[in-house]
N, C-alpha and C positions, 0 to 999 in steps of 0.2 A: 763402392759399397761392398760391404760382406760380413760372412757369419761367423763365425769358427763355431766348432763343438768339440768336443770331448768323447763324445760316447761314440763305442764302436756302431751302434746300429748309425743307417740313415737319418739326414736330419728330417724333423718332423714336417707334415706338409704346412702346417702355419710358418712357420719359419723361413719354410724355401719360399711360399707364396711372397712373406714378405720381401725379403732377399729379391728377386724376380722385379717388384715392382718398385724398389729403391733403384735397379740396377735399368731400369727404363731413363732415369734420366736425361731429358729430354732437353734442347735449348729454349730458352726466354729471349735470346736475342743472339743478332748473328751483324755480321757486316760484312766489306767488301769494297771493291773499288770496280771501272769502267775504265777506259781510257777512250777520253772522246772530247773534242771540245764542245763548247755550247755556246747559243746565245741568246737572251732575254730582250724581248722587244719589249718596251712599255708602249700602252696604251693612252694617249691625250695627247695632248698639245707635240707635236712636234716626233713623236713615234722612236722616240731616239732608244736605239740599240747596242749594246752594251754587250762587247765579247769577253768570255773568258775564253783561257789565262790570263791575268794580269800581274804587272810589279805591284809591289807596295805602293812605289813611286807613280804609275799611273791610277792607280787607284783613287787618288784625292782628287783626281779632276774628274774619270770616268764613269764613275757611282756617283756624282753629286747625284745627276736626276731620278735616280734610285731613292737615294735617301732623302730626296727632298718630297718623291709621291707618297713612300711609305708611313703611317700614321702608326702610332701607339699600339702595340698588342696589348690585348684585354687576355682576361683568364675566365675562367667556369671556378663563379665558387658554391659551391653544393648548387640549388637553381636559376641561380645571379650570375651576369658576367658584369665583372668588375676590371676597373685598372688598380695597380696598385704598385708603385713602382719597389717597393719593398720585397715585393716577390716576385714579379715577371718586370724586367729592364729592356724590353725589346721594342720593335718596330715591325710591320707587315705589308705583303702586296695580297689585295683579295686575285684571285683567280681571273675575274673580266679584266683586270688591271694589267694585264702582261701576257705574254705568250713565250712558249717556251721551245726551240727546236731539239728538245732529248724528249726522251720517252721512253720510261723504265721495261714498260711493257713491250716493246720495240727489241728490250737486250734479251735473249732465253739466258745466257750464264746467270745473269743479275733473279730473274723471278724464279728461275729453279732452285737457285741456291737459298732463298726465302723459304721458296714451298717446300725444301725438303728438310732445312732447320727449323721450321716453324709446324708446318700446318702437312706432312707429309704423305693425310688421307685425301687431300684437295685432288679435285679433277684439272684444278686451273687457277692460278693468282692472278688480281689485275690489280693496278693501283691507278687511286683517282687522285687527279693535283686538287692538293688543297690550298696552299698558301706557299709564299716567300718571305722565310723570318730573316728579320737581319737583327744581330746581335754586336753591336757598336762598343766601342772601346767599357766596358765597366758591364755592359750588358749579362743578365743572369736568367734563370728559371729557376725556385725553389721545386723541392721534391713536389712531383705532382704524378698524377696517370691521365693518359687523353681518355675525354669525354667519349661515354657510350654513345655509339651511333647505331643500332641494329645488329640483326644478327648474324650481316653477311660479314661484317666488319672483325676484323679479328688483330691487328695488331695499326701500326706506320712507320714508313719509310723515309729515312733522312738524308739527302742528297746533296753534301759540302760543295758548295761551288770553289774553283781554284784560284783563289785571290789569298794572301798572306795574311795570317793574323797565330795569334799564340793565346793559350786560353782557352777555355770554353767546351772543354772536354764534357762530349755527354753521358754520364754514371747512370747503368742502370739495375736496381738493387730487386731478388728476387728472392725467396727462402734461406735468404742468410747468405746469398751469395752477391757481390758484384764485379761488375763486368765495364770497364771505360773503354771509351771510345775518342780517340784525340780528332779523328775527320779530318787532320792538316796534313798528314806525312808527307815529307819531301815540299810543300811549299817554301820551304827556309834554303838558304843554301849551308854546310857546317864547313867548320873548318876552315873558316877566311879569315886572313891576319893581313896584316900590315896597313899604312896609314888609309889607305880607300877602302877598308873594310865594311864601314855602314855603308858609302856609296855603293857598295856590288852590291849588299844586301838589298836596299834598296830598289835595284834595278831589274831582281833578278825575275824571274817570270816563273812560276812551277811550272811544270808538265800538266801536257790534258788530260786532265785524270777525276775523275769523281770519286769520291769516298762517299760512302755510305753505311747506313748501319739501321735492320727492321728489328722491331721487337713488339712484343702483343701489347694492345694497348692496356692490360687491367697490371703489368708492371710499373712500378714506380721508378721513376725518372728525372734527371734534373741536366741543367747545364748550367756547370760551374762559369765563375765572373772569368769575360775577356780581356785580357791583362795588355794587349796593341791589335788594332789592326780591326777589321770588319768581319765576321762568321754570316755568311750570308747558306739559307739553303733554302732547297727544294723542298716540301715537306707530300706527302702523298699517304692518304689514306689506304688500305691495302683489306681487299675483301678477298672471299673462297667464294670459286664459280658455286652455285648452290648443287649441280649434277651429282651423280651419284658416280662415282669412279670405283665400279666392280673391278677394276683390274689393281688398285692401289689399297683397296679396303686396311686397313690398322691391324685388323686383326690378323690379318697374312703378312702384313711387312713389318709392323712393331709389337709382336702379341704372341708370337708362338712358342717361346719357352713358359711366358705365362696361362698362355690358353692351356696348354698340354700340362702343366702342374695343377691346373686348376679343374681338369678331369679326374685327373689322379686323386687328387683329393676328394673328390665327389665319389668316387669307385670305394675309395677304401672305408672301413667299417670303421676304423679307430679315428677318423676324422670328424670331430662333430657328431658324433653318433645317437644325441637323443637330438639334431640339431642345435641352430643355432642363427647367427645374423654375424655376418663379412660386412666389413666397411672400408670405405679410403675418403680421408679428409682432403677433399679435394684442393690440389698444389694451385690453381686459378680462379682468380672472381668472375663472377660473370653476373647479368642481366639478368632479370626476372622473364623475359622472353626467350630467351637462351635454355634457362634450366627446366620451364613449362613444355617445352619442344622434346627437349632430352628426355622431359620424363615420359609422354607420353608414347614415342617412339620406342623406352624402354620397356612400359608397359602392353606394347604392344606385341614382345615376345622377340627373339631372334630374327625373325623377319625383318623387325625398324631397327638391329642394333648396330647399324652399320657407322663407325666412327663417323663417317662422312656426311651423314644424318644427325647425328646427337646436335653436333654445336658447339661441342666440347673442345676442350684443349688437349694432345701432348698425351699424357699418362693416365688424367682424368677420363679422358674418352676411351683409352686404351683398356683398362680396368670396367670402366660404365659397359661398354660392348661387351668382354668377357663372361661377363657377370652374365647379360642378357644370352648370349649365345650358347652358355652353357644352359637353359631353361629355368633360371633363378628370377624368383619376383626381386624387381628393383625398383626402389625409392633414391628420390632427390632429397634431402634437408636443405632447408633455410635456417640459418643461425645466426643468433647474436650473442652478446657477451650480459651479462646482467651484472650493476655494479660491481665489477670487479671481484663475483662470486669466486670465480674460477671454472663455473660449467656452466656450460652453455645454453642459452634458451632457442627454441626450436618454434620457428615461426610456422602455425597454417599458410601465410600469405605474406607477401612483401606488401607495403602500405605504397597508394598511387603518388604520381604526381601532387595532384589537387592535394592530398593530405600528410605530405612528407613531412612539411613545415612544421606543422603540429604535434607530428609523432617523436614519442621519447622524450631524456631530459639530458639535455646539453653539456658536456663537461667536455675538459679538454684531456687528451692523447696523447703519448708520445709520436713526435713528428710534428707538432705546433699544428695538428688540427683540432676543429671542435668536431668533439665525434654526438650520435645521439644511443642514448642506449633504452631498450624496453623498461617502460616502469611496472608496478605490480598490479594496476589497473587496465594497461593497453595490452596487457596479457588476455584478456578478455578477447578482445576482437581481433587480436594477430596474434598471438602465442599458444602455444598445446600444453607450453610445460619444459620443464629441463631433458638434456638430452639422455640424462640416464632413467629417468618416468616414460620417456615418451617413445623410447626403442630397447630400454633394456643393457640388459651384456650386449657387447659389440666386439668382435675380436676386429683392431686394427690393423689394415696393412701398412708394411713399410714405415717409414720412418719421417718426422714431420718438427719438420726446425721452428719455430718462431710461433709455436701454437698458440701461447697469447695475446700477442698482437695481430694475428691472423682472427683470430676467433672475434677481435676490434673491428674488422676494416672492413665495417658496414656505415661508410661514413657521410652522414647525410652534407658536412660542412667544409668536407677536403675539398684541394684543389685541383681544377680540371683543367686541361691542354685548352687555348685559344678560346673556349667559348661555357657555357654553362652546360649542365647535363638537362637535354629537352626529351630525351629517351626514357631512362629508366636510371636502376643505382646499380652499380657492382653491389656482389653481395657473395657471403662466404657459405662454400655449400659445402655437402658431404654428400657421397653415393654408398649404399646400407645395401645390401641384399641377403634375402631372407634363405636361408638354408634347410632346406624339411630333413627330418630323422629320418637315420640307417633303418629298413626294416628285414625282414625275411627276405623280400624280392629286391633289394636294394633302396635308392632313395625314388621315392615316387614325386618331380619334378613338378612344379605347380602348370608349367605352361603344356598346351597341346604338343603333340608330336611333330605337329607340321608349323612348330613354330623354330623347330631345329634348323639350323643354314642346312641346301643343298647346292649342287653346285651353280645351277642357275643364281644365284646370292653373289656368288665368287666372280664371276664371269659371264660375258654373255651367251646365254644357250643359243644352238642352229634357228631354233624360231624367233629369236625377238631379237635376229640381228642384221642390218641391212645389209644391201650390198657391199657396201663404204667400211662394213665390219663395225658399227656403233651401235648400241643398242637404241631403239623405238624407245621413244620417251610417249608416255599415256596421252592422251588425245591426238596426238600428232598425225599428220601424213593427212588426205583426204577425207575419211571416218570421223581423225579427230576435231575439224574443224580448222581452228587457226595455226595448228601446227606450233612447232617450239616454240620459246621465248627467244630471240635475238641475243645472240652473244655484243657482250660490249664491246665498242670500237677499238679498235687493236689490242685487245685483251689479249695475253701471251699466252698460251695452253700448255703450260708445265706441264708434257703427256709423261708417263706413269712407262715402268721399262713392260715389254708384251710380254704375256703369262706365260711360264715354261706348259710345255702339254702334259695332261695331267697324268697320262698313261704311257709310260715308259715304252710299249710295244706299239701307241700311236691309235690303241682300239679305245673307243670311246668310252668315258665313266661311266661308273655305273650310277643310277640313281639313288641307291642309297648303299652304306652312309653315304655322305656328300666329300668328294672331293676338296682338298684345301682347309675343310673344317669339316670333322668327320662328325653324323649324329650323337648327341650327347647322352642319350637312353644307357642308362647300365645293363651289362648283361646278367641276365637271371645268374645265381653263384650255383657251381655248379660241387659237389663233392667239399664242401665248408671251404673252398677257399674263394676270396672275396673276388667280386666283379672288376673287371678294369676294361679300358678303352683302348681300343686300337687307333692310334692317329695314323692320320693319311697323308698321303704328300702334300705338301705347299706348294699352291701356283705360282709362285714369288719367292723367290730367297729374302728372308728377313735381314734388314740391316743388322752391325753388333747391337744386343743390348748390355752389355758389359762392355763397355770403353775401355781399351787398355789406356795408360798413364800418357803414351806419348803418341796412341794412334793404335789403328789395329794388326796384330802381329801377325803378320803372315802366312806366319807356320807353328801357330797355336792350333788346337784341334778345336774342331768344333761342338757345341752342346756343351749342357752344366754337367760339369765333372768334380768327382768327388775325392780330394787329394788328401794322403795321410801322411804323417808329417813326426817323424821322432828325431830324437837329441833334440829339442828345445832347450832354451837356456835364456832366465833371466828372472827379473825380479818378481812375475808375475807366479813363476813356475807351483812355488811354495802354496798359493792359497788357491790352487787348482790343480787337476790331477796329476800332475808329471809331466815329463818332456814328452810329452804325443799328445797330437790334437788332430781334428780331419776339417777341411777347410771346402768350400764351393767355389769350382771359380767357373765364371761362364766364356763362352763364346769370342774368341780375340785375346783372351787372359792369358798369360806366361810365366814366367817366372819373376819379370819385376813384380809382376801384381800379387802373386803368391808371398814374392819375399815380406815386400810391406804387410799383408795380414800376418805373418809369422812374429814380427817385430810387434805388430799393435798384440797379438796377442799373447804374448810370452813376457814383454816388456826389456828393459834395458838390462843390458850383462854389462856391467862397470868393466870399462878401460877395454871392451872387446868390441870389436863388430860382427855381423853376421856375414859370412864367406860362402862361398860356390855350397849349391846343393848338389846332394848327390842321388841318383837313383840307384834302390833297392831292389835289384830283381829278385826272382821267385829262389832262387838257390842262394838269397841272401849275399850276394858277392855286391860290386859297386860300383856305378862307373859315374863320371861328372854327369849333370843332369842338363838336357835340354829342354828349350820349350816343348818340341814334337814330340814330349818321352810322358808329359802331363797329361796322359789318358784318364779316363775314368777310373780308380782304383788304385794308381796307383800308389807308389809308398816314394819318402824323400828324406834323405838326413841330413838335419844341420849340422856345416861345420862354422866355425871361428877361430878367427884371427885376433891378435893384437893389435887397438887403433891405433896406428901412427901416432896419429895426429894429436892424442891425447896426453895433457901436460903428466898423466899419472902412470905414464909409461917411458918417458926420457928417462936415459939416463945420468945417473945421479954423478955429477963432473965438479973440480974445483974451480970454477972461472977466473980465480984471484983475486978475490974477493975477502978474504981469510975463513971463508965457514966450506970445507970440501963435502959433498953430500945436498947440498939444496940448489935450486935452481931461482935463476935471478932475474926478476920481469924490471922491463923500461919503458 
């Protein structure tokens, strides 16, 4: 993601905020492998055990008693579990049925790697066995999202056992993006010829290896038809410890070019200046128990805005926190679509269980669901109103792919993973925060003072921390009676890296502002020029939020810098200002990343390509440009070259053909 501009000033702070929260980016789904073998006991008659790896070749005798316990998988369709082989083709073992000697939670590579693509505010992931799907020669799943199960639940985990089969690739599609997953590598052997070649295939055995792949559950998901052989997995539920992880908070490890832009903009007078209302169309569905939680956490000021608290997802909670921490009142939206208006209607309330059935009127969606949508009567009892009546102007952040069909997928009749929804609905939200006018003393911030983080927020203070170095959870110890909740049985504690100390010289912080997130209060302006905020250190080095293309560069500098950019060239040039443009690039960015905005923004030079940049120093002289040279400010000249490769730059030869001058395709 990126901006360009034109104008010599800075880009504007709407702009960079958005920029900032495109540039968060965050996974929907991640995978992985283990190397370990396994083995599956079944439960009845006769206790028979079942090792993987296996051949092809043993496979037809060794899963029989597999697939002879295993019974038909059902699906969730909207509050019905139904069979229907037309959408789910499989088989299952319930959980009493078998016993498993692996244990996800058992590996730290396998759940840190989850916790920290997935859920990277969590104190701790643990995953609970759910079932063993087996997916048989022809076997499918249509596009479906696993059935809401609470709030600790947040995505699941899928655990290929090493037996041979082809097919059956799990696709999973999120904002316009998808993401496959094959879970077989290396079960096949390649490259075997001569006349035994089915027999070696046949025989051959993969390696002990697990494959796997988590992703949140309100993703849509499917697994394509199995074209030979058996797709057997593990499947496991995958919840966030509930604790509160001060040492991992979002807002320290995923939030601090957005936090810091988003004081800046609060400080400054030309921002929003009689007011206004910030929004983000939230990138995840979630639960009506979910978004009730977030809000009122939110409303409860910086204090409750701790991603790790919300319940949120990813970028959603990233932004939801910000908002809160900077002392901005924030609002959750409930939304749905209204025939096909094109804006949105804004629910008071999601409709319960007992009354789903009944709510709305039934049409069908793309993706062969029956969706329900508000009629102009059930506005009454669940709707406010459209979302431009009932909040007004909304400046948007960031950028949001697939708005129509997201603005749909409140679907009372979609299809759910292994069982019906006995919880709640997914539902499409929006987080709004209300922005008060620039005045004489700056912006006077709705929430108290002491709703500002301090460092106690960030980490745990000398007093509320035990021996053991963890902080006192409220009632515990003695005083509090029954003391903690019991962590779950071999739950993996994905621990968080320990906080850098906050003070350089080792003397302790100060109380205010608050370390790691400094107080949000503007400063009186003093002599007409505008207030602004001092940030403070980060207890935590934030991950990139700007992914370079092939990983993070090394020896990129760090922070959003602002790069200017002459000799441009291309088709673009003509209906925008000339060859100079100034570009943002953040954190891990280099020159492949700058190149690609130059190209998206200049457009195509016929029969040329874009070549080595160069840096501009201050006495105007030039030397090739490195990544290390991309400081803040600086300046970069394009050159170009002649494509090769382009048929409109060959030269022009007789081939003997009788026409000399043209070129002759075969």
């Amino acid at each position: 993601f990126f901006f360009a501009h034109t104008s010599p000033f800075p880009m504007d702070h709407l702009a960079t905020l958005s920029l900032v929260v495109d540039s968060l980016g965050s996974h929907f789904a991640t995978s992985g492998s283990v190397k370990t073998p396994l083995a599956l006991t079944l439960c009845g008659e006769g206790n028979a055990c079942i090792e993987f790896p296996m051949s092809e070749e043993a496979a037809q005798t060794r899963l029989r008693p597999l697939l002879q316990l295993a019974a038909p998988s059902p699906f969730g369709h909207g509050a019905e579990t139904v069979m229907d082989p037309s959408v789910r083709l499989a088989s299952e073992l319930r959980p009493d049925q078998f016993t498993a000697d692996f244990d996800p939670n058992a590996h730290a590579e396998l759940m840190d790697k989850i916790r920290w693509h997935l859920v990277p505010d969590a104190q701790a992931v643990r995953a609970e066995l759910h079932k063993v799907n087996v997916y048989g020669p022809g076997g499918f799943f249509r596009c479906h999202k696993d059935t809401p199960r609470g709030s600790t639940c947040f995505g699941s985990l899928v655990v290929t056992l090493p037996v041979p089969f082809e097919g059956g690739q799990l696709v999973c599609r999120h904002m316009g993006k998808r993401m496959a997953f094959a879970l077989n590598r290396g079960f096949h052997l390649k490259h075997v010829w001569g006349p035994d070649r089915e027999a070696k295939l046949r025989a051959h055995v993969p390696p002990a290896e697990l494959q796997w792949a988590a992703f949140f559950g309100d993703v849509e998901h499917e697994v394509e038809p199995v074209t030979s052989g058996h797709r057997i997995t593990l499947t496991y539920i995958l919840h966030r410890d509930g604790a509160l992880n001060v040492a991992t908070d979002a807002l320290l490890l995923r939030a601090s070019a957005l936090h810091t832009e988003l004081r800046a903009a609060l400080a400054h007078p030309d921002f929003l200046p009689e007011g206004g209302k910030l929004g983000l169309r939230c990138r995840h569905l979630y639960e009506e128990t979910q978004l009730a939680q977030a809000e009122s956490k939110l409303k409860a000021g910086a204090a409750g805005a701790y991603v790790s608290k919300l319940k949120l997802k990813n970028e959603d909670a990233v932004v939801a926190a910000s908002f809160g921490a900077c002392g901005l009142e924030v609002t959750c939206l409930r939304m749905l679509d209204y025939e096909d208006s094109g804006e949105p209607v804004v629910l008071a309330k999601m409709p319960t269980k007992a009354n789903a059935n009944s709510f709305g009127t039934t049409r069908s969606v793309e993706g062969a669901f029956r969706a329900k949508t508000v009629t102009p009567d059930e506005l009454i009892d669940y709707g406010t109103g459209y979302l431009q009546d009932v909040v007004g102007e909304v400046q948007w952040l960031g950028k949001h792919k697939a708005t129509q069909q997201l603005w749909a997928e409140r679907y009372f009749g979609e299809y759910f993973g292994n069982e019906a929804c006995h919880y709640s609905f997914y539902t499409l939200a929006a987080v709004v925060a209300a922005v008060p006018p620039f005045g004489a003393n700056g912006r006077e911030l709705p929430l108290p003072p002491t709703a500002t983080l301090t460092a106690d927020h960030v980490r745990p203070s000398a007093a509320s921390t035990s021996a053991g170095g963890a902080p006192k959870r409220k009632g515990s110890g003695p005083a509090g009676g029954t003391g903690p909740e019991p962590a779950p049985k071999r739950a993996h504690t994905a621990a968080a890296p320990t906080p850098a100390p906050l003070s350089p010289d080792g003397s302790p912080p100060p109380k205010t502002p608050a370390q790691g997130i400094p107080a949000l209060e503007p400063e009186a302006p003093t002599g007409g020029s505008p207030p602004s905020f001092v940030p403070g250190p980060l207890s935590t080095a934030p991950p990139v939020l700007f992914p370079a293309a092939h990983g993070h560069t090394p020896d990129a500098p760090e922070g959003l810098r602002t790069i200017h950019v002459e000799g441009g060239v291309g088709a673009h040039v003509a209906r925008r200002t000339g060859p100079t443009a100034s570009f943002k690039i953040g954190p891990g960015q280099g020159l492949r990343e700058l190149k690609t905005m130059i190209r998206t923004h200049f457009g195509k030079y016929p029969n040329n390509r874009l070549g080595a940049l160069t840096l501009v120093k201050p006495d105007r002289s030039i030397v090739e440009a490195k990544t290390a040279d991309l400081k803040d400010g600086a300046t970069v000249r394009c050159t170009y070259c002649p494509a090769e490769g382009n048929v409109a730059n060959l030269r022009l030869t007789n081939f003997g053909f009788g026409r000399p001058g043209g070129v002759l395709f075969f």
